[in-house]
C-alpha positions in Angstrom: 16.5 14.0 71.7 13.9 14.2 68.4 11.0 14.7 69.2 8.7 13.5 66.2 4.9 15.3 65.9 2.5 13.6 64.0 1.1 15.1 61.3 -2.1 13.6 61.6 -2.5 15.7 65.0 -2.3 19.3 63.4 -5.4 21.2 63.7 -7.0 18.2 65.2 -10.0 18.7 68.0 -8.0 19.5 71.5 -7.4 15.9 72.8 -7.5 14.2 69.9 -4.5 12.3 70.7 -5.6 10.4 73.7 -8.8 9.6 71.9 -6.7 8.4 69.0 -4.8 6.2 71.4 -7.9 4.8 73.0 -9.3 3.8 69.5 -6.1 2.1 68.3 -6.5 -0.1 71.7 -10.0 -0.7 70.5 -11.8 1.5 73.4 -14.9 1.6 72.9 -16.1 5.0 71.9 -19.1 4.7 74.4 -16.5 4.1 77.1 -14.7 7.4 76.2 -18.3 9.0 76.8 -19.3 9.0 73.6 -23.2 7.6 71.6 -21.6 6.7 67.8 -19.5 4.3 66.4 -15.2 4.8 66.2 -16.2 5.4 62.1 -18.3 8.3 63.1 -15.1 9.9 65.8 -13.0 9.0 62.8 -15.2 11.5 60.1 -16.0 14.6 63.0 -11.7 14.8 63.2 -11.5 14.5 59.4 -14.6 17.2 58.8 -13.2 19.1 62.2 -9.3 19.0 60.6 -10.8 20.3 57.1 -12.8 23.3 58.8 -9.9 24.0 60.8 -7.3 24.0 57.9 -9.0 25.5 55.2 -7.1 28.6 53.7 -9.6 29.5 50.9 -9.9 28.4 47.4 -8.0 29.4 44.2 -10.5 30.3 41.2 -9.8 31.5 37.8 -10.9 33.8 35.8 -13.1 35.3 38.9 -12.6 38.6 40.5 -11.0 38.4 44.3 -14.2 39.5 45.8 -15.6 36.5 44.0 -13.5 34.4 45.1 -13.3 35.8 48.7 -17.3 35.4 48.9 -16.9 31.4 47.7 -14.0 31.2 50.2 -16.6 31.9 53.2 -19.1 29.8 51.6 -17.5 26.8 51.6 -15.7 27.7 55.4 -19.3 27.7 56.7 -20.3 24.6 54.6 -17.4 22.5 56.4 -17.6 23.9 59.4 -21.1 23.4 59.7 -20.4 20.2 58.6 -18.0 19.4 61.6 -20.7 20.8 64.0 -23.3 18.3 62.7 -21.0 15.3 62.9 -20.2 16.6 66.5 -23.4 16.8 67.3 -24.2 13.3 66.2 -21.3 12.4 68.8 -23.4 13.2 71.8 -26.6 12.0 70.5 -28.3 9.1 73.0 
């Protein structure tokens, strides 16, 4: 038996996949609890995946602790980022 894990599901919110599912039957996101469109449950996974998988970044010519303080920058940025889109989820 294979058993085949989609890609697209790695460091996804928890129960992404059932919301997945219920937007590729064309459930309405307002149905699934939700006050936004499917675009908008579509951009909090991508932002949400991003936070989640970001390692760092790779910059040259810069000393580590350079880099290390850009790193953290730009963690906060997206994860902020997720956080507002989320929030935007649950807004009425």
């Amino acid at each position: 038996m294979v058993i085949l894990k989609d890609p697209n599901l790695v460091n996804a919110p928890p129960g992404w996949g059932a919301c997945n599912e219920a937007l590729s039957r064309y459930t309405s996101p307002a149905k699934m609890g939700f006050a936004c469109s499917a675009g908008d449950l579509n951009r909090f996974w991508s932002r949400y995946r991003l936070a989640k998988s970001f390692q760092g970044i790779a910059l040259e010519s810069y000393t580590a602790e350079t880099t290390v303080g850009y790193s953290a920058l730009f963690r906060v940025f997206v994860t902020y980022s997720a956080f507002e889109q989320f929030f935007g989820l649950l807004r009425a």
